[in-house]
C-alpha positions in Angstrom: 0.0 0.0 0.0 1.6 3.1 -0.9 -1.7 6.1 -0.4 -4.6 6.4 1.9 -6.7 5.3 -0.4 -5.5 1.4 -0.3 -4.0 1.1 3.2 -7.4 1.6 4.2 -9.3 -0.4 1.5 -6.5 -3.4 2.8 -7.6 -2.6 6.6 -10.9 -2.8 5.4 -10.6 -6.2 4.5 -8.0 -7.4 7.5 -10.5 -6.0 10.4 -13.4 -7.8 8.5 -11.6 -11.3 10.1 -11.3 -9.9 13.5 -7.4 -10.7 13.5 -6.0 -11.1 17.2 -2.6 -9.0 15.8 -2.4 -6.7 13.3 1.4 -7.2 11.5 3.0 -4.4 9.6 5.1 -5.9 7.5 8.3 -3.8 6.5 10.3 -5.0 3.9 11.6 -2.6 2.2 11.1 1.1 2.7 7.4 2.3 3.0 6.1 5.6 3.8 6.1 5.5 8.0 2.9 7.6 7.9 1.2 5.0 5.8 1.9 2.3 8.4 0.6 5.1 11.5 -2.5 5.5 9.5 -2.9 1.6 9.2 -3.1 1.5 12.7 -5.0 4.1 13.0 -7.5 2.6 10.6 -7.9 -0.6 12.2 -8.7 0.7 15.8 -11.8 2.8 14.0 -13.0 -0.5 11.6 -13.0 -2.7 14.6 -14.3 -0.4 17.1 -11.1 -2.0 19.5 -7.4 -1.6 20.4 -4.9 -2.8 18.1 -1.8 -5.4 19.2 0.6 -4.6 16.9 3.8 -6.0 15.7 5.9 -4.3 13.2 8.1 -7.0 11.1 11.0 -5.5 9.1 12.8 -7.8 7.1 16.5 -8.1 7.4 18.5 -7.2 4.2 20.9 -4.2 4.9 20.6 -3.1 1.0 17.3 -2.1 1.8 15.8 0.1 4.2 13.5 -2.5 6.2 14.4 -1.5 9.3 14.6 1.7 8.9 11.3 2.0 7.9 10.1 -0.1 11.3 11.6 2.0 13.1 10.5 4.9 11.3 7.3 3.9 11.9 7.6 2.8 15.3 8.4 5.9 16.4 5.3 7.6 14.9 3.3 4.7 16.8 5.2 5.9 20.0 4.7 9.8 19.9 0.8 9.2 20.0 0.8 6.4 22.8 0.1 3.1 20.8 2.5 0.2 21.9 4.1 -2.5 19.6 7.0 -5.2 18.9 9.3 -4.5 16.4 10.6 -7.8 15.3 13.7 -8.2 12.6 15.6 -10.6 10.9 15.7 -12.9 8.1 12.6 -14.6 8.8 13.3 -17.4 6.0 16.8 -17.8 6.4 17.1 -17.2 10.7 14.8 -19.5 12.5 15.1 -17.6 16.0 13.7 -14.6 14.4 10.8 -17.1 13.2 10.8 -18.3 16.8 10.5 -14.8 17.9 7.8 -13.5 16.1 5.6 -16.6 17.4 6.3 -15.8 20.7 5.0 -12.3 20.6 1.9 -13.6 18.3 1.4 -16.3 21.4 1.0 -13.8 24.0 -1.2 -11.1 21.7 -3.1 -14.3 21.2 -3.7 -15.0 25.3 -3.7 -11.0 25.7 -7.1 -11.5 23.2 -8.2 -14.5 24.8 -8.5 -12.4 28.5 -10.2 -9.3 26.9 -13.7 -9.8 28.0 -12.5 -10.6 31.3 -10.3 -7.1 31.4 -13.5 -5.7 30.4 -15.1 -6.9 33.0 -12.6 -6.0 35.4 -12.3 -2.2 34.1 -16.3 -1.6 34.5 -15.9 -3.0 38.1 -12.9 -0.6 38.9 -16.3 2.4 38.5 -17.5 0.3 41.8 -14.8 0.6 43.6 -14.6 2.4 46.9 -10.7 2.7 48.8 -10.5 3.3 52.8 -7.5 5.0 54.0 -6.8 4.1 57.6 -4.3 7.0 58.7 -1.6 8.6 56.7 1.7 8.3 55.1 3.7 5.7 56.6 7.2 6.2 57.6 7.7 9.5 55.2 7.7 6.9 51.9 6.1 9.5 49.1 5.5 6.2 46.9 2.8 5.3 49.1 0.7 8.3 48.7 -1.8 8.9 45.2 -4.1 12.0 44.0 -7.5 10.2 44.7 -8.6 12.9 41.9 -6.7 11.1 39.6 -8.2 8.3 40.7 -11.2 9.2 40.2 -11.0 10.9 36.5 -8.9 7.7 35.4 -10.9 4.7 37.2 -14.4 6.6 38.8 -12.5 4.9 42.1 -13.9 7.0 45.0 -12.5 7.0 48.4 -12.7 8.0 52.3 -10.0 8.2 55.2 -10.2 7.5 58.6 -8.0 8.0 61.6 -6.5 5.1 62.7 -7.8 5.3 66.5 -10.8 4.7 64.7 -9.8 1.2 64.6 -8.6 1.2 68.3 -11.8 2.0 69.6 -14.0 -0.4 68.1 -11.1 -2.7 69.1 -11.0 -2.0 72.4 -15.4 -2.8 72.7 -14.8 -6.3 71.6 -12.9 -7.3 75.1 -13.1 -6.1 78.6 -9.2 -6.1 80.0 -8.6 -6.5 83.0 -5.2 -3.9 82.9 -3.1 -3.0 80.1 -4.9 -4.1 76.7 -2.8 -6.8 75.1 -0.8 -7.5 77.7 -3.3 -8.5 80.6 -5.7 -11.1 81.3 -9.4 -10.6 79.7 -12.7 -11.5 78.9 -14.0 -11.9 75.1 -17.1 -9.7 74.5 -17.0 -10.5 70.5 -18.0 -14.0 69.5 -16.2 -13.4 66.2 -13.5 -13.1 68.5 -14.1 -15.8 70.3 -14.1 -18.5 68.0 -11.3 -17.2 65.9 -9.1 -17.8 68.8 -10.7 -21.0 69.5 -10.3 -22.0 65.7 -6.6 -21.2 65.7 -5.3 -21.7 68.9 -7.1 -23.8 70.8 -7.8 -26.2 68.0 -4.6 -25.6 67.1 -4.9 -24.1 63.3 -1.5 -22.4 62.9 1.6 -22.7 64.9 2.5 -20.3 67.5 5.8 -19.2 69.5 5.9 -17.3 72.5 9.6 -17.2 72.7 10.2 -14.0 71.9 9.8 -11.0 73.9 7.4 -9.0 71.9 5.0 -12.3 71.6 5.1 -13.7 74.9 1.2 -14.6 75.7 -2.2 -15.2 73.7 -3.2 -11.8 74.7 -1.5 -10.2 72.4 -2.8 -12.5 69.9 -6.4 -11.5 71.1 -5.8 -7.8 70.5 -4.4 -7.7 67.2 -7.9 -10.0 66.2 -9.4 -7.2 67.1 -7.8 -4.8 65.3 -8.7 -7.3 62.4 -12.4 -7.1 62.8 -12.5 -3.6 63.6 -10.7 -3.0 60.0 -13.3 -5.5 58.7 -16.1 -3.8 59.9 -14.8 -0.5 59.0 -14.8 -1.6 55.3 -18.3 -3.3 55.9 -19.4 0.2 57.0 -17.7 2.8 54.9 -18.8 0.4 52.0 -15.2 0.4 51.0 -13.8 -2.4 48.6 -9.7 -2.1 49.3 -7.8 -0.2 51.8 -4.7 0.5 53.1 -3.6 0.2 56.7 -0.7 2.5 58.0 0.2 0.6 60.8 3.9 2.3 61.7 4.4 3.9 63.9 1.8 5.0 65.9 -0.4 1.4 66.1 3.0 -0.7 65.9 4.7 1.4 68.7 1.9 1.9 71.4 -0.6 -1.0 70.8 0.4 -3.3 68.4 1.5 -4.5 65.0 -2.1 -4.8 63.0 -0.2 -7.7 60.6 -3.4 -9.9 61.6 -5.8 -7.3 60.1 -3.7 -6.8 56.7 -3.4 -10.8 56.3 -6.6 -11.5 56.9 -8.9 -9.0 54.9 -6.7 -9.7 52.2 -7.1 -13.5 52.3 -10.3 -15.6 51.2 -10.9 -17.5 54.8 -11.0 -15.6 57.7 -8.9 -16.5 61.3 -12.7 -18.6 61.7 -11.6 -20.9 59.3 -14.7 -19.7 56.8 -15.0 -18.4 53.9 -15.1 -14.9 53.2 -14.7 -11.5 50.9 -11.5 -10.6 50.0 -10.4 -7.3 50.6 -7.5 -6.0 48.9 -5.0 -4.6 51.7 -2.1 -2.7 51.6 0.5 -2.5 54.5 1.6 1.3 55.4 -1.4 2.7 53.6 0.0 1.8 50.2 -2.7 3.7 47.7 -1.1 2.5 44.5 0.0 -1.2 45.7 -3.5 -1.9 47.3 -4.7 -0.4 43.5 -2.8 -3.2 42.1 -3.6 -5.8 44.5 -7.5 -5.1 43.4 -6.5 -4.6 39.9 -5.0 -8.5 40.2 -8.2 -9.6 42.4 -10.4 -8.5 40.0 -8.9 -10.2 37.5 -8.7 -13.5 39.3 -11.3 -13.2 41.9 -8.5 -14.7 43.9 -6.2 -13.0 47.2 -3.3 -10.7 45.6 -1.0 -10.1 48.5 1.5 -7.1 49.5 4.8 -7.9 49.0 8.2 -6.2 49.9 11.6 -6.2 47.7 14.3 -7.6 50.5 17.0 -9.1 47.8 17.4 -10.1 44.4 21.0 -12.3 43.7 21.6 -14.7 41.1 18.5 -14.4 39.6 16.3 -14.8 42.5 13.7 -12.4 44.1 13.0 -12.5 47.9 10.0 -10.8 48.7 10.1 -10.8 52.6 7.3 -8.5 53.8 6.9 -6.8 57.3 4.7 -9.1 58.9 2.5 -10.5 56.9 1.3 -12.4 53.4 -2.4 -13.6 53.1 -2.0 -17.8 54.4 -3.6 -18.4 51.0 0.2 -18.0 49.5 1.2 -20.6 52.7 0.5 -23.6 50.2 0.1 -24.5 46.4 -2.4 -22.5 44.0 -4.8 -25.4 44.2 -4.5 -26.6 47.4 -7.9 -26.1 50.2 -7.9 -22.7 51.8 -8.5 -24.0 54.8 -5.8 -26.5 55.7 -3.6 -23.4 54.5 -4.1 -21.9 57.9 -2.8 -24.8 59.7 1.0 -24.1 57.7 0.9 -20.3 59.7 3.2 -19.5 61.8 2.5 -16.9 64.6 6.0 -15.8 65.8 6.6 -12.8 67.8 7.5 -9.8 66.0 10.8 -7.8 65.1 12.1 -5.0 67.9 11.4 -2.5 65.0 7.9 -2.6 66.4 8.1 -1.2 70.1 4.6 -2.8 70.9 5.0 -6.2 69.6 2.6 -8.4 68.3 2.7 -11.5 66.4 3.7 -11.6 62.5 2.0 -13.8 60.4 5.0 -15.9 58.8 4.7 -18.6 56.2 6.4 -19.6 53.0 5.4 -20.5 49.9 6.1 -23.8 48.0 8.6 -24.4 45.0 6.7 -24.4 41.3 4.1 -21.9 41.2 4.0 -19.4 39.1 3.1 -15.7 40.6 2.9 -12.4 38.5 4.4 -9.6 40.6 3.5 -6.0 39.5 3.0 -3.0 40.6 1.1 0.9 39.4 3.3 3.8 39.8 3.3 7.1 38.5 6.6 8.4 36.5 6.1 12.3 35.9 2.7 12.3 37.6 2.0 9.6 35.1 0.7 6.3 35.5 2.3 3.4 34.6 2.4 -0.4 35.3 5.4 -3.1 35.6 5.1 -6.6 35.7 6.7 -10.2 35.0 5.9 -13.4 36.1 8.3 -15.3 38.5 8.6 -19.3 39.3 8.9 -19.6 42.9 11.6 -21.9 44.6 12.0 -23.6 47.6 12.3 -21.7 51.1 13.8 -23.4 53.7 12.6 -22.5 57.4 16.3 -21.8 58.1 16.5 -19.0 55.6 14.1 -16.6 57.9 17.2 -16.0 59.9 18.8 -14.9 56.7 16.6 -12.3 56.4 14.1 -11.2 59.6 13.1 -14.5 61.8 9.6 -13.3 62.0 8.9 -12.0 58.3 7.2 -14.3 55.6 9.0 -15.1 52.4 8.7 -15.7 48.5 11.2 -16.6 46.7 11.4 -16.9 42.7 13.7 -16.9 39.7 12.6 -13.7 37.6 13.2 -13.7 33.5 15.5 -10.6 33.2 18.8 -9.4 35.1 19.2 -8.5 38.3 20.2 -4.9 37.6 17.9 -4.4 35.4 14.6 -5.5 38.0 16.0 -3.0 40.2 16.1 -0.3 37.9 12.5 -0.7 36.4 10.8 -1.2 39.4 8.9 2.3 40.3 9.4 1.6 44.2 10.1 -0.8 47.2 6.5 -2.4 47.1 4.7 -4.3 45.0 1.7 -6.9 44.5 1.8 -10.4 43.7 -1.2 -13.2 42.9 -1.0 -16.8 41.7 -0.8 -17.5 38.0 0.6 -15.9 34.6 -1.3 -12.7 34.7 0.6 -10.6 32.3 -1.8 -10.7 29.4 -4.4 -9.5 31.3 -2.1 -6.8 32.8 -1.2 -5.8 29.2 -4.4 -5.7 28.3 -5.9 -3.9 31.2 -3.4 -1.1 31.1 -3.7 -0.6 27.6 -7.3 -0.4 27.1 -6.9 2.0 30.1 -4.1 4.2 27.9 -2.1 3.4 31.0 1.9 3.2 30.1 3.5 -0.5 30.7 6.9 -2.2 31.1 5.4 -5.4 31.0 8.1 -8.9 30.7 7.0 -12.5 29.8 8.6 -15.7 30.9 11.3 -15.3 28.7 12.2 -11.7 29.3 10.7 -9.9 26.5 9.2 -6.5 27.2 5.9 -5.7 26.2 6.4 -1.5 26.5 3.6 1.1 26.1 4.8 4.4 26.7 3.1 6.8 30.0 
């Protein structure tokens, strides 16, 4: 096609088969406005986002590549991503090889859209609680809930967090000091959560250490959990974000309890429940892609900290807590999860003690890690999926003795993760969820540094 006229008579007749992938194939030099326009063309004939690859063909006589990237760059300046693949397709079978890998994951990025779609009109029903501030001066932490609401109709609400305190403090009568006294349960939710998972002996617990030395500590941070969850309940609120440090974790207690539980799909009863997306230290933009991976998945999406990457292998060793749902395979019972938890007394970061919820989970899984962050006041998303190894129990005292851990082998350099990554934080869930990430973002006109099992980047601009 060298005029309008016939690029978009030839569009015409591509969109008419509902391609997953549109290919623009560059083999010699072609007018790069042509190729913007064919683009262009194929969004308005199918009424849909394009996934486009631009080929150029490998002969250094010619201009192919200059005319990809000529191209390319036009795609770029106006926000439309793309793969640029080149080579000498019938001579190099890795370039072969190459181009079917991108067309495999624009095929499972199609496959997913109705489910994105899905997932973007629930975002208009969402409703975020903020319970207290920034944490512990981190700016990353923090969002403009305007933005929030012109980009995803999310609305929100903040509370203090003694809000949380004094509904605590109704669910037991202490006899002195709360926490650190003896008591009597007024809650029955209280109640048989502690009879569920410590007297029936659901979950393992050590009162070795000084800042864990009895139940009662135990008993208060429960209640910090179902004063969170009846917050929510009240303020209507789908995710939140708990700031925990310093205030709670220095005078009362660590609230790791409340974040590990709201997050996770069975509550400390050993039933059922919602899952609320939770961030630790009032994360706005992590708990954002914790719900963003929830609604995707209908599954928990936990909060995850960066602690080391060597050798190609990410430790994510969070503060206190992961939802038990990541204490055992992706298909294993709920349930029986609970019984792998470990309830160890926490690190003397945390002047008021409290128990962590510790746990690791098992070799072979595969978990997307991602997380939103804004570049320029810009939004934009990074993910890649990682294949989790075995943690040994001895390999807490490597890190923090108390603190949960992931660990997995990640498809591009060490150097590199660290450099892409918008923060210290981040989200993870169970599964490959990188097409849908992809395909969220974009159909948002969200920017993306998205990488697939084998490293490539999928890249939209912010």
């Amino acid at each position: 096609a060298w005029n309008t006229d016939l690029v978009r008579k030839h569009i015409a007749n591509i969109a008419r088969e509902k391609p997953d992938a549109l290919i623009i194939n560059q083999g010699d030099w072609t007018f790069p406005y042509d190729s913007v326009d064919a683009v262009k063309a194929f969004m308005l004939e199918t009424q849909d986002i394009a996934r486009v690859v631009i080929f150029s063909y490998k002969e250094p006589k010619v201009p192919g590549l200059v005319a990809g990237m000529a191209a390319g760059g036009g795609l770029k300046r106006i926000g439309i991503p793309f793969q640029l693949c080149y080579g000498a397709i019938d001579k190099d079978p890795k370039v072969l090889e190459e181009l079917m890998d991108i067309l495999r994951f624009y095929k499972k990025q199609s496959g997913v859209s109705e489910k994105v779609k899905e997932a973007i009109k629930a975002l208009g029903k969402q409703k975020y609680l903020a319970l207290g501030g920034m944490a512990l001066k981190m700016p990353t932490t923090t969002c403009d809930v305007d933005q929030w609401q012109k980009l995803f109709g999310i609305t929100y609400d903040a509370l203090d967090q003694s809000e949380m305190k004094i509904r605590a403090l109704k669910m037991i009568r202490w006899k002195g000091k709360p926490g650190e006294s003896d008591y009597e349960i007024i809650d029955k939710r209280v109640k048989e959560a502690i009879d569920y998972l410590y007297n029936e002996k659901h979950g393992n617990f050590d009162f070795s250490r000084e800042s864990f030395k009895s139940i009662s500590k135990f008993v208060y941070q429960l209640c910090f959990y179902y004063a969170a969850l009846d917050l929510c309940r009240e303020y209507q609120a789908t995710f939140a974000g708990i700031k925990c440090q310093d205030e709670l974790s220095s005078r009362d207690c660590t609230v790791c309890l409340a974040t590990a539980f709201l997050n996770n799909d069975v509550g400390p009863d050993g039933k059922p429940k919602e899952i609320i997306p939770v961030a630790c230290e009032n994360d706005m933009d992590s708990a954002l892609t914790q719900l963003w991976m929830y609604l995707l998945t209908g599954k928990p999406a936990g909060f995850g900290d960066f602690r080391d990457v060597e050798n190609g292998i990410l430790a994510i060793v969070n503060c206190g807590q992961h939802p038990p749902y990541f204490f055992g395979r992706s298909d294993e019972d709920s349930v029986k999860k609970l019984d792998a938890v470990e309830y160890i007394g926490q690190e003397h970061f945390y002047a008021a003690g409290g128990s962590a919820v510790r746990g690791r989970t098992p070799e072979g899984e595969i978990i997307t890690v991602a997380r939103l962050a804004r570049e320029n006041l810009r939004y934009y998303l990074v993910a890649m999926p990682i294949e989790t190894v075995e943690v040994s129990p001895e390999e807490h005292k490597k890190y923090s003795l108390s603190w949960p851990i992931i660990k997995g082998k990640i498809p591009i350099p060490d150097k590199k993760l660290i450099e892409i990554w918008p923060c210290n934080h981040l989200g993870f869930a169970f599964g490959d969820l990188t097409y849908h990430l992809a395909e969220m973002a974009y159909r948002l006109d969200i920017g993306y540094r998205i990488f697939d099992r084998k490293g490539r980047e999928y890249f939209k601009p912010s």
